[in-house]
C-alpha positions in Angstrom: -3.8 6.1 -9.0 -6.4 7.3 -6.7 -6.2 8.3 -3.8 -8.4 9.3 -0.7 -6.2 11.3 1.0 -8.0 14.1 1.4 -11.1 12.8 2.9 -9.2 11.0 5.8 -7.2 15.0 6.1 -10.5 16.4 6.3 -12.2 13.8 8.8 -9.1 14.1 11.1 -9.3 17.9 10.7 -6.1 18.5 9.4 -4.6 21.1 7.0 -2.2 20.3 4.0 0.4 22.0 6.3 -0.3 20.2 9.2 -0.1 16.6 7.7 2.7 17.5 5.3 4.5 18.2 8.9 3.2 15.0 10.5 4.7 13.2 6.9 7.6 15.2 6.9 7.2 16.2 3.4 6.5 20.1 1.7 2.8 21.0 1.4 3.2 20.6 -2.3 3.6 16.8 -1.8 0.5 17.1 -0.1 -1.3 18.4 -2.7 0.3 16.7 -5.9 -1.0 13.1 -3.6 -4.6 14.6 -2.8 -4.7 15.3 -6.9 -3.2 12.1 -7.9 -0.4 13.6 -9.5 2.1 12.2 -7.5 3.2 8.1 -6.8 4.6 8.1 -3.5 7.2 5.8 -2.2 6.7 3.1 0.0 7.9 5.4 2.8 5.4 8.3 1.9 2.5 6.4 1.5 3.4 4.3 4.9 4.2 7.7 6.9 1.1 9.2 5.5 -1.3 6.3 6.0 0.0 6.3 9.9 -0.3 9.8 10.1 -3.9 9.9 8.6 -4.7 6.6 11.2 -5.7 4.0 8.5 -3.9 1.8 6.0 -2.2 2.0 2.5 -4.8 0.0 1.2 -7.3 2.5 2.2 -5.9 5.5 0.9 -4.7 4.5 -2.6 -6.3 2.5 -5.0 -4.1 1.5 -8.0 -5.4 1.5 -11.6 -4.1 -0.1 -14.9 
């Protein structure tokens, strides 16, 4: 999975702390998802797409 997490952190000017706040997740979380290490549940990837002001479908991009 690939995600574009990051660059929508960095355009809104957020830290990893900050959005892991705004997610309610640890920083870690944050990081594992910037790295693609880390499928997030619906939930997660709904709370940080709403956080981050865009979509699901913008942020992640599933591979096979």
């Amino acid at each position: 999975m690939k995600t574009r997490i990051k660059e929508y952190r960095i355009r809104l000017d957020l830290t990893q702390e900050k959005l892991a706040e705004l997610v309610g997740v640890r920083r870690e979380t944050i990081i594992f998802l910037e790295q693609g290490r880390y499928n997030p549940s619906l939930r997660l990837a709904y709370n940080a797409a709403r956080a981050l002001k865009t979509t699901i479908d913008e942020l992640f991009t599933f591979e096979d």
